[in-house]
Each structure stands twice: as structure tokens, then as C-alpha cells.
C-alpha positions in Angstrom: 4.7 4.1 -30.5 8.1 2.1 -31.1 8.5 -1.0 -32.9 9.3 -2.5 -29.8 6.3 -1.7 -27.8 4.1 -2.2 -30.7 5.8 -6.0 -30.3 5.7 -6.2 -27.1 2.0 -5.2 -27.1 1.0 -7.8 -29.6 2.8 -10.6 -27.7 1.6 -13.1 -25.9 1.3 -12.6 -21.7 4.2 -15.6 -21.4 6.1 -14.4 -23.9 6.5 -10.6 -22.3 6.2 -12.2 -18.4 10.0 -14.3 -19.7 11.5 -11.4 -21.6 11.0 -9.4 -18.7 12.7 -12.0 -16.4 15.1 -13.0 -18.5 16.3 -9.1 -18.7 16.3 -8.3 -15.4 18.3 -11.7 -14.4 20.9 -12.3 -16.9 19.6 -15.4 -17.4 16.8 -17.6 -18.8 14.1 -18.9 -16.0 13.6 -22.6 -15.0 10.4 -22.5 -15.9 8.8 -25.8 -15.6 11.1 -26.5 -12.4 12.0 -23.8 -10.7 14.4 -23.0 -8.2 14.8 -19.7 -6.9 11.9 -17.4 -5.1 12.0 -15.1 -8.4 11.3 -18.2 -10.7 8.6 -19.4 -8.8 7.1 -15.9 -9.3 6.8 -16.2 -12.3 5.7 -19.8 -12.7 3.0 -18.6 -10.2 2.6 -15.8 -13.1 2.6 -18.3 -15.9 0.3 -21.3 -14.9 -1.6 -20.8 -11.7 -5.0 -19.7 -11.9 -7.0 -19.9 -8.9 -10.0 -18.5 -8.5 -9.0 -16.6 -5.1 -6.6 -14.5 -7.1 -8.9 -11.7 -7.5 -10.2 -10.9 -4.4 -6.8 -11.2 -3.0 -5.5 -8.9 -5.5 -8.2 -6.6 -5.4 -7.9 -3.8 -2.7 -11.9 -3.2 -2.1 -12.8 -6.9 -1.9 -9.1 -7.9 0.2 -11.0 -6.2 3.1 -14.1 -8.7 3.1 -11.3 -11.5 3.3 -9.0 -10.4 5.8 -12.1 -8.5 8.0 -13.3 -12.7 8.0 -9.7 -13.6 9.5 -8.4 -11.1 12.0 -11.5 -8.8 12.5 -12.7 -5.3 10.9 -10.4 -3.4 13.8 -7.0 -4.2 11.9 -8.6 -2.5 8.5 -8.0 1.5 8.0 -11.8 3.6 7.6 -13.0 3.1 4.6 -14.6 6.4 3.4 -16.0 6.2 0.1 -15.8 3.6 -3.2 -16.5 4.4 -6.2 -16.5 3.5 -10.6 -17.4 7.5 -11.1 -14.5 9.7 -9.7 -16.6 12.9 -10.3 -18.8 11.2 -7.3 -16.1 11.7 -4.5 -17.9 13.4 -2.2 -15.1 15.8 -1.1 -16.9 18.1 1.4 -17.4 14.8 3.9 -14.1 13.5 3.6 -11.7 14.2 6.5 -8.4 16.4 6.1 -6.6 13.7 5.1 -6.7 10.7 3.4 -5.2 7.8 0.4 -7.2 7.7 -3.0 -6.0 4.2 -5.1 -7.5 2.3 -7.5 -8.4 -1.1 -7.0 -6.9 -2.8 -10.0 -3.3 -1.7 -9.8 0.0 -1.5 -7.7 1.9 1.9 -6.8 -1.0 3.7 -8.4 -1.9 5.9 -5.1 -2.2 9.7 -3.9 -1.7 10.1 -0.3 -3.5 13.5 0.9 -2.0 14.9 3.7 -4.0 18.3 3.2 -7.2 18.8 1.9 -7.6 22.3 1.7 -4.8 22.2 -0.6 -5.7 19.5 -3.1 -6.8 20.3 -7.0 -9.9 18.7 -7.0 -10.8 18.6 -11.0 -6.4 17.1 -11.1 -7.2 14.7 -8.7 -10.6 13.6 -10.5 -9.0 13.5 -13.8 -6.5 11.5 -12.5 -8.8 8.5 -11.0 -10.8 8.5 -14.4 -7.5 8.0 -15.9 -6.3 4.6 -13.6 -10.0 3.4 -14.6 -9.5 3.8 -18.0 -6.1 2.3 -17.9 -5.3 -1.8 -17.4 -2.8 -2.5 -14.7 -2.7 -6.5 -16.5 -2.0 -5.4 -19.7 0.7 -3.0 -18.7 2.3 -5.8 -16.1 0.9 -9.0 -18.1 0.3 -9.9 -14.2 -3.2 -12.4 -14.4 -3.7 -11.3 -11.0 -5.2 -8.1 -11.9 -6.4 -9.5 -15.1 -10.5 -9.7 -13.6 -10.6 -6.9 -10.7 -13.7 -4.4 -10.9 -11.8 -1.0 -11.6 -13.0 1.3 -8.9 -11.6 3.6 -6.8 -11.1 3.4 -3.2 -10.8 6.2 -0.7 -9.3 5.3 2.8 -8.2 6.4 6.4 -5.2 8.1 5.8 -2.1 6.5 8.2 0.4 8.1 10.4 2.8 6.7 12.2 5.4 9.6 12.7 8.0 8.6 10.6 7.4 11.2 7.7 5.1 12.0 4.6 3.7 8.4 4.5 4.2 5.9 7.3 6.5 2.5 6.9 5.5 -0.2 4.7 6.2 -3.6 6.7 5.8 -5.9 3.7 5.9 -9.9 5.7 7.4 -13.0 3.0 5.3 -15.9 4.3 5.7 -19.3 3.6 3.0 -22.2 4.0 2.2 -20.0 7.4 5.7 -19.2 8.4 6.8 -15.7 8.4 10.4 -15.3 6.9 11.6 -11.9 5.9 10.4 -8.4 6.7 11.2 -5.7 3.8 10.5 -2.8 5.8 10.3 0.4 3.3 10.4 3.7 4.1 9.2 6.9 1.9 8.0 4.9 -0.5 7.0 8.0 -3.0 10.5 10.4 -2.1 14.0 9.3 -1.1 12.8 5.3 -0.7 15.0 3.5 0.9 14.7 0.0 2.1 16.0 -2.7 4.7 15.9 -6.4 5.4 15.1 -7.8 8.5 14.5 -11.5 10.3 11.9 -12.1 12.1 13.5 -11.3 15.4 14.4 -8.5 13.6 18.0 -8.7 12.9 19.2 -6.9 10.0 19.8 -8.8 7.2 22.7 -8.3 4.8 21.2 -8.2 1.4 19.6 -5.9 -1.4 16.7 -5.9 -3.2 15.0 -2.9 -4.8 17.1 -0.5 -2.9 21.0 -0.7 -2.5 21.3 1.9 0.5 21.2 -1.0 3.3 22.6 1.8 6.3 21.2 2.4 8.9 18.3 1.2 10.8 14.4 1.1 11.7 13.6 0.4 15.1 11.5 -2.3 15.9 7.6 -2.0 15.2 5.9 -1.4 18.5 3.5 -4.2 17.4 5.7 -6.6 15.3 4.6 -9.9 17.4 1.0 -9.0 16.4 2.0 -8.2 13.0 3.6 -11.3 12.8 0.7 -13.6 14.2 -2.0 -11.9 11.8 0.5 -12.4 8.7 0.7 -16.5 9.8 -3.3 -16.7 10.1 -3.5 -14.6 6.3 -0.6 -17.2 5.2 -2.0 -20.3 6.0 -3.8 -21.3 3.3 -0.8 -20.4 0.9 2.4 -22.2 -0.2 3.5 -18.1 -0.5 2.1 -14.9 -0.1 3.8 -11.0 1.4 1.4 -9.7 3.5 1.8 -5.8 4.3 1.0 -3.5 7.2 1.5 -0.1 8.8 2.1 -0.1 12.5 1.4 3.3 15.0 1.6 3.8 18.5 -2.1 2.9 18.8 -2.2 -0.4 16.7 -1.8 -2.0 13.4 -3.3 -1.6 10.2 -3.6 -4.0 7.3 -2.1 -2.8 4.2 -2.1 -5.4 1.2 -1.5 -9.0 -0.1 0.9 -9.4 -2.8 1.3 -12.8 -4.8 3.3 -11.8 -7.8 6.2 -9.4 -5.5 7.9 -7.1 -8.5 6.7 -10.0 -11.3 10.0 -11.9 -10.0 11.8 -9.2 -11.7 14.0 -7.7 -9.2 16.8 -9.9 -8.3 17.9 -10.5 -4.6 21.7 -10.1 -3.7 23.4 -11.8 -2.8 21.8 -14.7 -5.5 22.1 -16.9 -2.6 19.4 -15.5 -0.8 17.4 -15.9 -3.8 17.8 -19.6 -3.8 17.2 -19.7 -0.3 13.7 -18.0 -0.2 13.1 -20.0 -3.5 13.9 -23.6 -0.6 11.1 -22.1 1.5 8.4 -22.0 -0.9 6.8 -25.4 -1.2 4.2 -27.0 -3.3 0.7 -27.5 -1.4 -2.4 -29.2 -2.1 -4.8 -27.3 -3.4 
């Protein structure tokens, strides 16, 4: 190990959570009165602790909360969960599926073939996101209490290519504000902004390629109405789905979007999201 990571492993969650923000920015956060969208991720980060944090963040116990808001129908199969990855019971799983652990974020292995999956690599892989700590490596106190398990789920295709769009919904106190729409998430990502009424918007985030387009999700109004019944209890939250011909399927909630750590441009937009997000009572 480096000096540096042997630092930044001995510092303290706030201390990493402000370096981290600080780097990626330019410029030191307003902590204790923020402004901007990104600074009230990480204030969320620094001081909020509520106890629904963990089952929100968790993606086996998410389903018990959303299934008691919109229904089980708008959940994808769930096919097998698990602590002991050399359980999987392979021989009853369908062709295809998505393995993920339940403590972590990008940590997935979408299976589009079974008969051509490494069974003993794909084992050894889950006992290593069980072994590992998504909160230690992100200092994110979201995942800081989540059961590690691993979760095997309906596989979901909605023509566009190796894995479907990600439709990832900014929603504020119950109002639905931006749609990052990403697409191949896992090879040649690109990513695009869009309104509500989905008008392209003129700003970056993760990804700089803003050309082209994605035509508009077949079942964007219903997208939009299950996202404002998930958002009303919350001052912010990104709820994100996967829309086919057939219907739509839940996909996660994010509280803590890139740990505040990927600026918006134009900054502007930054400041405006940042406008939208307004203190409730708890």
C-alpha cells in the first residue's frame, strides 16, 4: 500500500467524504450551508442519519418498500438470495439473469448466456463483494449497516443492446426534475439529460458525449408517477427504472448520486438542482 492510501484509510469518514469533494470540484464545500445539489450530497453524507437509509440502500430489502408503494408487478423475479455464493442453485436458474450484491453500487454481472458462464469465476467473485466493504471503500454511511448478501434477479431487455437503459429520475420533495437516461452502462456508456417532457437538456455530467438522442420511454408518464409516489416522503432521492415494450421495472434508489463528486456543467445547473432540494420535516 501507498502512504497515501494508508492515510486515507486511517482517516476519518468526513475527512475522506471533503477531500474527495474538494478534488473533484476545485473548490472547498459549504458545508454547514450548502448551496449547490453536489454540496447537499455531501452534507446528506456528513450528518444525516436516518434510520430508513438502509433498507433504501439495500437492494434485497428496497423491494419490501417499494412492493408496499406501487405493487410487486413493477419489481423484476427475484430468483434466488443468498450470504453463501457456493449455494446458487445454477441448474434452476433461467438462461439469463443479473447477480449483485446487496451492499454496493456498480458491483453487478449481467448474464446474458448461461451455458457460457464460469461457474467456480462467477462464485469466487460474489464471495469476494461479501468479503469486501462498499462503506469503507466510498466512506458512504448509507451502506455502512446493509446485510451483505447476494441477490440473483430477472434479467431485463428492452432491445437496446447488452443491458437495457438505465432511466435514473432526480426527485425533489415529490416532483420529478431531471431524467439521466444512461445507456451501456458496462461498454461504450454514454449518457443524456432530459426534462421531464423530455426535452434534451444541454448539460454534462458523467459523460461528455451529449449527441444524439433516446427516444422517449414507451412508459415514461408511469415512470414518472411511480417515481413521485417513491419521492414523497423525501426532500431528495433518484429513483431508477428500466422500461420495455411490456412494462416497467423498478431498478434502484440512490440518496448519495456519485458522493456529490461529479460536477454538473454548466455549474449553473448545479446551483439550480441544488434551489430544488428543500429542507423537510422529519
Amino acid at each position: 500500500m501507498t502512504i497515501k492510501r494508508i492515510i486515507k484509510g486511517l482517516a476519518p469518514d468526513w475527512a475522506v467524504q471533503i477531500w474527495k469533494w474538494r478534488k473533484a470540484h476545485g473548490v472547498f464545500p459549504r458545508i454547514l450551508r450548502p448551496v449547490t445539489f453536489s454540496e447537499k450530497v455531501l452534507h446528506r453524507n456528513l450528518f444525516e442519519r436516518r434510520p430508513e437509509f438502509t433498507q433504501i440502500a439495500d437492494k434485497a430489502a428496497i423491494r419490501a418498500y417499494v412492493e408496499q408503494r406501487l405493487g410487486r408487478g413493477i419489481l423484476p423475479k427475484l430468483y434466488h438470495l443468498t450470504d453463501r455464493p457456493d449455494t446458487i442453485p445454477f441448474d434452476d436458474l433461467p438462461d439469463r439473469f443479473v447477480v449483485k450484491p446487496t451492499h454496493g453500487s456498480g458491483w453487478v454481472r449481467f448474464v446474458a448466456d448461461k451455458s457460457t458462464v464460469d461457474r467456480s469465476e462467477l462464485v469466487a467473485a460474489c464471495a469476494d463483494w461479501l468479503k469486501r466493504s462498499y462503506y469503507r471503500e466510498s466512506r458512504e454511511m448509507v451502506y455502512k449497516h446493509i446485510e451483505p448478501r447476494i441477490l440473483i434477479e430477472e434479467f431485463i431487455d428492452d432491445g437496446s443492446g447488452a443491458t437495457p437503459n438505465d432511466y435514473k429520475l432526480f426527485v425533489f420533495g415529490g416532483s420529478v426534475e431531471l431524467i439521466q437516461t444512461d445507456m451501456n452502462r458496462f461498454g461504450g456508456h454514454r449518457q443524456l439529460l432530459y426534462s421531464p417532457d423530455w426535452k434534451k437538456l444541454d448539460v454534462r455530467y458523467v459523460d461528455d458525449d451529449s449527441s444524439g438522442d433516446v427516444p422517449i420511454p414507451r412508459h415514461l408518464e408511469e415512470m414518472i408517477t411511480a417515481a413521485r409516489i417513491l419521492g414523497r416522503e423525501w426532500d431528495f432521492i433518484r429513483v431508477d427504472f428500466y422500461d420495455t415494450d411490456d412494462r416497467l421495472y423498478f431498478g434502484e434508489i440512490t440518496l448519495t448520486p456519485n458522493e456529490g463528486c461529479v460536477p454538473f456543467r454548466p455549474r449553473e445547473f448545479d446551483a439550480y438542482l441544488g434551489s430544488l432540494w428543500k429542507d423537510r420535516a422529519r
